[in-house]
N, C-alpha and C positions, 0 to 999 in steps of 0.2 A: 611624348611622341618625338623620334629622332629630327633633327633640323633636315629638312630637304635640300641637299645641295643647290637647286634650282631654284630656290628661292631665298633672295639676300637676307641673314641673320635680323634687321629690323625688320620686316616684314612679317617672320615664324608670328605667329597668336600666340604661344606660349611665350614666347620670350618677348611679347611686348608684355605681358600679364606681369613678370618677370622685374623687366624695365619701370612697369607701374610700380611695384612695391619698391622699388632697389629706391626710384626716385621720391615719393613720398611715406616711405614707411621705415625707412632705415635707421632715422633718426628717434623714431618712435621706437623700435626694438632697442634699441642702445639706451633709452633713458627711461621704456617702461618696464623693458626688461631686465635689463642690469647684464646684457650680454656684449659682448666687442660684435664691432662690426667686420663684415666678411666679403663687403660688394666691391667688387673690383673696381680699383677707383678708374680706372683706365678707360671700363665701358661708362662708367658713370658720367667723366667726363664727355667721350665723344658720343656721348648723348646728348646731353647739357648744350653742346655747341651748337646741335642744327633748330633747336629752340629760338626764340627771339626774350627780347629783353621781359614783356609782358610777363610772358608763360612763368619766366627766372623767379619774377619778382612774385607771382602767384604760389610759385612752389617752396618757395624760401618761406612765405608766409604759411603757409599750413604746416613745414616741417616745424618749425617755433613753437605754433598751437600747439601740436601733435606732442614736442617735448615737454610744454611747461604741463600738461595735463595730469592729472592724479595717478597714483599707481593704483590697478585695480587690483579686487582681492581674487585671487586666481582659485577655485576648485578643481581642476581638471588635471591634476599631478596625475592620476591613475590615463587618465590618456595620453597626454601629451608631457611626459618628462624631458627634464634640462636638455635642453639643444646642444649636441655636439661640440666638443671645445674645439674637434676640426672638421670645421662644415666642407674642406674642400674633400676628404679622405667621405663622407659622405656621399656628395656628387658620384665619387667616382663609382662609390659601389652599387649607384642607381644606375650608373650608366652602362655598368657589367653587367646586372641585371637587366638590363632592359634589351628584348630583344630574344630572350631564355624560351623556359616552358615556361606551364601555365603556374605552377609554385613560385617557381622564381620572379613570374609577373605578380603573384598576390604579396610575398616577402618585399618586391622595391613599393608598391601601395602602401603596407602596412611600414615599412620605412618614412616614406615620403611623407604620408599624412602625421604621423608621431612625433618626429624628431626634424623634418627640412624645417627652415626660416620662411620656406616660401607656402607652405602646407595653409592651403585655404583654412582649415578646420584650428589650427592654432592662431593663427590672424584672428579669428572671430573669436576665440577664448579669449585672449590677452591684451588685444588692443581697440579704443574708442572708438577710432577712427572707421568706418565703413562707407564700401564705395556704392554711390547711389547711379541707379541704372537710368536710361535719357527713357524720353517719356512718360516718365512717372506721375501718374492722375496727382492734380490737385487736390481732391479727397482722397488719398491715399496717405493710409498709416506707414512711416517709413522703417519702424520697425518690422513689419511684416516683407518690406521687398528690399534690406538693402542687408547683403552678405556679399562676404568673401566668398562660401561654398558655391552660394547663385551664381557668381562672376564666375566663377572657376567653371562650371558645368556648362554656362553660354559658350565659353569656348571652346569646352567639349564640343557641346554642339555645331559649333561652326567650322572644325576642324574635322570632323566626321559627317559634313554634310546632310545638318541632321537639323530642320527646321526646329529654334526657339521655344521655350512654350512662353505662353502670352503671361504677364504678369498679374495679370487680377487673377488668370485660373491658377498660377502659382501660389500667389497669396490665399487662393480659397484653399488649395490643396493642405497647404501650411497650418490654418487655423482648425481644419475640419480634424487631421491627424494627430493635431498636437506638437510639431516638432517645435520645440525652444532651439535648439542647438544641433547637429549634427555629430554623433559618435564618427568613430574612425571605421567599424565594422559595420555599419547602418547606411552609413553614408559612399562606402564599398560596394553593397550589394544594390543599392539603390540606382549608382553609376553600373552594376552591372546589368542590369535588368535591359537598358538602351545599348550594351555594347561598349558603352563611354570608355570603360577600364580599361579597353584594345586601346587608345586613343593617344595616353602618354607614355603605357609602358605594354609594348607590344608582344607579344608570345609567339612562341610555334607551337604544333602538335605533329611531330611524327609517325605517330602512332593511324591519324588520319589525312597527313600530309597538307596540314592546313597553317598558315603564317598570316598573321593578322594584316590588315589593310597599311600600307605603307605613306600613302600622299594621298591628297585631298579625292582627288581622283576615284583614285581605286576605292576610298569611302562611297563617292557618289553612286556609283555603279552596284555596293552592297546594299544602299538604302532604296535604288531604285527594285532593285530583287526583292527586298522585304515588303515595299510597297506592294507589288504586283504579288506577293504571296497573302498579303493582306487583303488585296481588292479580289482574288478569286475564294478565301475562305470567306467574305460580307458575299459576296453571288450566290457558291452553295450554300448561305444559312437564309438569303433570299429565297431561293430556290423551293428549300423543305418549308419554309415560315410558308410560303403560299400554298404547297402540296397539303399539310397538312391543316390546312384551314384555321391557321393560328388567328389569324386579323378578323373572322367572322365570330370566331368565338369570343374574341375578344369586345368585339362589337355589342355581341350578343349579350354578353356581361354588362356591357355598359348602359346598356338599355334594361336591363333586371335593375339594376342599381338605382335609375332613375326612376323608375314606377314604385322604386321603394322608397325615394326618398319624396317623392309626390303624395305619397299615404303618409309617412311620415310627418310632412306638412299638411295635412289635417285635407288635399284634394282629393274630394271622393267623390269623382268627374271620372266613372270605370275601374275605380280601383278597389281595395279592400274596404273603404267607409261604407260605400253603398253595400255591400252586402252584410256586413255589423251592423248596419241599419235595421235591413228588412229581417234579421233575424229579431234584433231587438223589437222591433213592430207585433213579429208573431209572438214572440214572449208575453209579451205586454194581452194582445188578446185574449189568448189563452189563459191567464189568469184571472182575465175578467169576466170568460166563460165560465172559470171551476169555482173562483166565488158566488158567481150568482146560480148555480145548479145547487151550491151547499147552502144557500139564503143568507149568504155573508154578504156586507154591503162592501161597495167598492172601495177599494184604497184610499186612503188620503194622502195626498201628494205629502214628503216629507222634504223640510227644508235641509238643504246638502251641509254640511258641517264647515265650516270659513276657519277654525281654528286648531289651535291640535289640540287646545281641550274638548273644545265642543266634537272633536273626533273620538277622545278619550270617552270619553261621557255616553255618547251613543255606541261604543264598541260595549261597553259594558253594560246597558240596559238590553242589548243582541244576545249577550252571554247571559244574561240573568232569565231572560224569557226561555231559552233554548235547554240552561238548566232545569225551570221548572216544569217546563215542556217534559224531560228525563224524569223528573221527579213525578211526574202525575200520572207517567205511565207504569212508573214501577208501583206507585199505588196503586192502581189498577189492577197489576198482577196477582200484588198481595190480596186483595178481597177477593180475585178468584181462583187465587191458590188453593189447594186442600189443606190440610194440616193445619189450621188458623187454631191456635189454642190460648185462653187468655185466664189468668187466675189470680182472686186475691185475695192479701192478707192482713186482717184487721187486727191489730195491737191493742192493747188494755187503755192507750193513752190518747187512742180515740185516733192514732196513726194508721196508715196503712200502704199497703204494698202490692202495686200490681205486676203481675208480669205477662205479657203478650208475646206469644213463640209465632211466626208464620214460615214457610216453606211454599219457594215457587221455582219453576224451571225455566232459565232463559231460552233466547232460541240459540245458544249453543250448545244445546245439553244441559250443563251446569245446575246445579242444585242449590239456590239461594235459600242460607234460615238467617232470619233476621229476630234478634231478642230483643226487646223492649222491657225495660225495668223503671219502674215511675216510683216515687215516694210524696204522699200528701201528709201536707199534718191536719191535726184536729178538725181546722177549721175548714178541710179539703182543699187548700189549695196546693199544688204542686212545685215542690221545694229542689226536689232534682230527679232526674232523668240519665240515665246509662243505653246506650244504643248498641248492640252487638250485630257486626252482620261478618257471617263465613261462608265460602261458597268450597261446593266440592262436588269433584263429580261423580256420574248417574254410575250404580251396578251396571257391569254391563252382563249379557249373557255369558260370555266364555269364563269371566269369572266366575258367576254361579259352576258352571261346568268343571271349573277345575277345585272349588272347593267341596264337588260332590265326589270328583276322584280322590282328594286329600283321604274323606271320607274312607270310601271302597277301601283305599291301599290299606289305613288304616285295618280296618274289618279283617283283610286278610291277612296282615300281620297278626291281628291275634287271634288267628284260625292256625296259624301256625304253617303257614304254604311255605314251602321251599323258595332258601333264599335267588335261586336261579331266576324262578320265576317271578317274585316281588320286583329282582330290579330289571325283567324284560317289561313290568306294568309301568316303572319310574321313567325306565327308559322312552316309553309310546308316551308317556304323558308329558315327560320334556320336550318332547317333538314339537305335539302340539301347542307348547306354549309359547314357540318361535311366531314371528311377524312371518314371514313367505313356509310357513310348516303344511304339507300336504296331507290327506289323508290318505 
């Protein structure tokens, strides 16, 4: 942002930002960077002067720290390459740019944040030293609230009239997205979203006769517009939220939830228990009707299973019963199936051989034969056993029908009928053998 004539050069927020680094960071680029220094000794001194002796001796002491400190090992060459061997031919070209369109305000950004000495975002690559903000919670992590980008974007904010954000919802912000570092295109768009990026390097637009806000002022008066554009879209979404009965339904939701999570906790004080209750009640009756109608005695209560064998154990005595339950009725069927035919054969060696064929219908149609082959020796007893069972299904009518045509066509092939005629009989009978074939 350009210096406001009307207001004395210490005073600009930028250029105390400015003054901040010049006076404690300068020393630090020079000895961690390995670069010459480029701050004007001129301002540096008639800074230094209206200081008091305290202040001197406090900032003498951290530039010391600041140089005897390690060199860090730098990754960030793809963002941030060698700074300018002439940082003043730099300035200038931000200053030319500044003020331009809207290109030429993202080219002095991507300048400024890359390649300036004052570029928050190289500050925090390369150097230890981080400026820690006042009121900082006791339990707060200071790596979470103490950057250069932060400082930098406060004065954003103060410069454009543009309230703070509070530091814990910073810090949550920070932890929740992840940010370790701030890129130079990330951290671009991020100051764009607030406007921030009008703030230092101003633009026009001719096209819609629009020049970014100049002094603090004419910020206020932007921020006041977007407030008041803010406070009537929260009215109309007030407005429709109550039109369309968003907060009863929402209510309404919240009271289903809770009658479920009442059943869910085992209250059935009106809710789903009592009626799984009283079904289980009539179950329960009802079975103790149909056993004693059949002269079966009543249940015996069974002890519930506590383990997962003893689950194991009774799942398969379930399965063994309901098996043989299958098993007794298909022997049932077999004795009164028709076709039951049994025969045997006695050997010389006092062996023999029986074989038992039966034939049943299930109730799907289905044609069950099941072969039985047994071998006794001498002494009759039974040495082994062969089981066959095939299922296949019933004749139905239409086949009969069309093996009686096979027939016919036959017949009249060898009566010798004309070929026209044989295949207008092949033809009606393919018809027929179609699934939707009419007559």
């Amino acid at each position: 942002m350009p210096d406001d004539p009307s207001t004395p050069k210490k005073q600009n927020i930028l250029v105390r930002f400015k003054n901040h680094v010049n006076h404690h960071i300068a020393v630090g680029l020079q000895s961690v960077l390995g670069i010459p220094s480029t701050i004007s000794q001129t301002f540096a001194a008639g800074s230094r002067a209206a200081e008091d002796s305290r202040e001197d001796k406090t900032e003498n002491k951290a530039i010391r720290k600041l140089a005897a400190a390690p060199r860090m090992a730098v990754d960030d060459d793809d963002y941030f390459p060698s700074t300018s061997e002439n940082p003043s031919r730099l300035d200038a070209s931000l200053d030319a740019l500044r003020g331009g369109t809207r290109t030429e305000s993202l080219l002095a950004w991507r300048l400024f944040l890359t390649h300036s000495e004052y570029s928050p975002l190289r500050l925090d690559a390369h150097l230890p030293y981080r400026p820690t903000p006042n009121g900082l919670p006791s339990d707060a992590e200071p790596e979470l609230y103490s950057s250069w980008a932060d400082a930098f974007e406060d004065l954003l904010h103060d410069a454009s009239a543009k309230p703070m954000v509070d530091l814990r919802e910073r810090a949550r912000q920070r932890s929740l997205w992840m940010i370790g570092r701030w890129g130079p295109e990330s951290f671009l768009r991020h100051l764009r979203r607030s406007r921030l990026d009008e703030v230092y390097f101003p633009f026009r637009d001719d096209a819609r006769g629009y020049v970014s806000p100049a002094t603090r002022a004419e910020w206020a008066a932007v921020r006041r517009r977007e407030a008041a554009v803010e406070e009537e879209r929260r009215r109309k979404w007030e407005t429709v939220w109550r039109e369309r009965n968003y907060e009863e339904e929402r209510l309404s939701r919240d009271e289903e939830m809770a009658d479920v999570r009442k059943t869910e906790e085992g209250d059935k004080e009106g809710g789903l228990g009592e009626v799984v209750g009283e079904v289980v009640s009539v179950m329960t009756e009802l079975d103790k009707m149909v056993r004693e109608g059949l002269g079966i005695g009543p249940r015996r209560p069974q002890r519930e299973a506590e383990t997962e064998q003893e689950l194991y154990d009774a799942l398969g005595v379930q399965r063994e019963k309901f098996m043989n339950t299958l098993k007794g009725n298909e022997e049932d069927k077999e004795v009164d199936g028709k076709g039951r035919r049994e025969s045997t054969t006695h050997y010389k060696d006092g062996s023999s051989k029986t074989v038992t064929r039966c034939e049943f219908v299930d109730e799907m149609g289905a044609v069950h034969m099941k072969e039985v082959i047994s071998f006794k020796n001498p002494e009759g007893v039974e040495v082994s056993r062969t089981v066959r069972h095939s299922i296949r299904a019933v004749h139905k009518e239409g086949e009969e029908a069309d093996a009686k045509g096979n027939v016919e066509l036959k017949g009249v092939e060898n009566e010798g009928e004309s070929k026209d005629g044989m295949e207008a009989k092949i033809d009606r009978q393919d018809k027929k053998r179609g699934w939707f074939w009419s007559r």
